[in-house]
Every structure is written in structure tokens, then in C-alpha cells.
KOLSE-710448 format. One record per residue: x, y, z of N, C-alpha, C in turn; residue number from 0. Coordinates in steps of 0.001 Angstrom, whole numbers, plus 500000, padded with zeros to 6 digits. Each point is the difference from the previous one (the first is absolute). Layout:
% KOLSE-710448
X Y Z X Y Z X Y Z NUM .
...
% end
This chain:
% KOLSE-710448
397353 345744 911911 501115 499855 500894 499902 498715 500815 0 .
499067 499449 500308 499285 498515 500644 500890 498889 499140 1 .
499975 500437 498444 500866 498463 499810 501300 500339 500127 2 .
500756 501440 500109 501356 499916 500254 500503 499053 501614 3 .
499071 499716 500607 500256 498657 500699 499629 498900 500272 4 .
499780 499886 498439 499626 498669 499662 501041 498981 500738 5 .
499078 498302 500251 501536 499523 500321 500750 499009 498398 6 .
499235 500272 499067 500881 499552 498777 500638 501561 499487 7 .
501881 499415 500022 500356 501558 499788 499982 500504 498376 8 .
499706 498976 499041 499447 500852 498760 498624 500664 500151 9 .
499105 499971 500554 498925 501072 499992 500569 500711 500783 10 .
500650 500175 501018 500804 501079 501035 500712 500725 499252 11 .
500454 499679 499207 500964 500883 499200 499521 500733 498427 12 .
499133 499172 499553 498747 500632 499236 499402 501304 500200 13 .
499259 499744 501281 499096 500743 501236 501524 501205 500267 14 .
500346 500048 499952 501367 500814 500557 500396 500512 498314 15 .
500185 499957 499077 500192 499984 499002 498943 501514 499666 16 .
499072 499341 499739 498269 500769 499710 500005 501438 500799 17 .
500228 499928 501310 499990 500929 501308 501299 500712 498977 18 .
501003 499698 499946 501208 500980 499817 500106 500720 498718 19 .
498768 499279 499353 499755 500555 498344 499290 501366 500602 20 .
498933 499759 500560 498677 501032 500398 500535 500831 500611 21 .
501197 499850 501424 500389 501143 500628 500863 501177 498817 22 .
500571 498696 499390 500824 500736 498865 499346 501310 499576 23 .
498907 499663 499589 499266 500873 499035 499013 501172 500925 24 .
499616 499759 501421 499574 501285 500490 501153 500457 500046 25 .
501542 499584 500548 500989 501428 500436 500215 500601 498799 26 .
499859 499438 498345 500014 500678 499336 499467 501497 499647 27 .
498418 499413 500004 499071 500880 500355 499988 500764 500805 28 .
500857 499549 501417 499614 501610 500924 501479 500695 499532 29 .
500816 499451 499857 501114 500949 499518 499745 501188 498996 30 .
499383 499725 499009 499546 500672 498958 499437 500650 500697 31 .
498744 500175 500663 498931 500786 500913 500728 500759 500699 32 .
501378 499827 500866 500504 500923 501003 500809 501029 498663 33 .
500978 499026 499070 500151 501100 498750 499408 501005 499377 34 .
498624 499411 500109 499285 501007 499650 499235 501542 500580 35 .
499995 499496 501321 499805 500684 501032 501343 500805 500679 36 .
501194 500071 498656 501219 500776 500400 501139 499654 500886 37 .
499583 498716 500823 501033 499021 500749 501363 499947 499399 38 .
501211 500473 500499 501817 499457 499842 499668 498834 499654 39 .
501154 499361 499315 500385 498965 500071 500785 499864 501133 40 .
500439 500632 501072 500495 499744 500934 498933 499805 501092 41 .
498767 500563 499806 498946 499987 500963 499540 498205 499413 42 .
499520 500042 498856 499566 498314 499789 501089 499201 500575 43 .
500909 499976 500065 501427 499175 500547 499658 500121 501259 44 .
499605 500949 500269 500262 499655 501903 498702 499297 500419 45 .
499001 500225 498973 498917 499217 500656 499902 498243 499369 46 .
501090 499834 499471 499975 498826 499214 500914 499200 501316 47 .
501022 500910 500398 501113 499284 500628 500854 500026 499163 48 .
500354 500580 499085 500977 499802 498806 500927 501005 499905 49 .
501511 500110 499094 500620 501487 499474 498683 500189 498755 50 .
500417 501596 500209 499345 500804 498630 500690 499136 499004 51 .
500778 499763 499664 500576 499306 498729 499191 498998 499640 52 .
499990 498979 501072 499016 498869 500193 499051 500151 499150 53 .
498890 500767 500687 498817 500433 499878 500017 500421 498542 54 .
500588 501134 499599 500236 500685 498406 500047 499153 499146 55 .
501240 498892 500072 500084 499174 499042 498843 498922 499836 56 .
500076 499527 500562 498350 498992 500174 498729 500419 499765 57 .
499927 501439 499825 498462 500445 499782 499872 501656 499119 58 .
501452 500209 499482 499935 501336 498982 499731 499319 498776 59 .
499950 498999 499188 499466 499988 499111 498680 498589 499752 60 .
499097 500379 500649 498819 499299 500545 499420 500389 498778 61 .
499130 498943 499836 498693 500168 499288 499454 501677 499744 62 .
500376 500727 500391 499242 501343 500005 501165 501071 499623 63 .
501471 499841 499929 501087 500635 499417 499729 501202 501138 64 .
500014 499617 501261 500673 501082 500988 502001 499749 499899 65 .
500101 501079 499804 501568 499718 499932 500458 501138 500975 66 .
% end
């Protein structure tokens, strides 16, 4: 996160790039985990900040075929 303020803004945006890949991929992961643990899709939505729709469409057919 140190070079997302870099002062050359191609490593800033690189550095910002990398970070948004990685966050990407834990909310994946905990989504699945609260799915699995019996969580709404209206309950993951509210903890996302999102509609259930949101949430459903973007992560019912994940890597793991929670639908």
C-alpha cells in the first residue's frame, strides 16, 4: 500500500491495481465462508454495503458453484 503513494503515478496506480486484485479475492473468499456458514444473500449485501441482487450476481456463480 506504501507505493500506492508513490509520487510517479504509474507505480501508484500499479500499487493500486495489485491491492484491488488481492482485496478482490479475500471478499471472494469470505463470501463463500459466510455462504457456507448459511448467511442470506441479503445478510452478505448488508455487510458488503450492497442490494442482495448486487451481491448474488457477482458471487453466485464463483469458482465453487454456490448458486
Amino acid at each position: 500500500m506504501a507505493r500506492a503513494a508513490d509520487d510517479d503515478p504509474l507505480e501508484a496506480l500499479a500499487a493500486l491495481a495489485a491491492a484491488r486484485r488481492e482485496l478482490e479475492a479475500l471478499e471472494e473468499v469470505a463470501v463463500r465462508r459466510a455462504r457456507l456458514r448459511s448467511a442470506s444473500w441479503a445478510a452478505v449485501a448488508a455487510a458488503m454495503g450492497v442490494s442482495r441482487q448486487a451481491a448474488h450476481q457477482r458471487f453466485r456463480l464463483s469458482r465453487w458453484g454456490d448458486r
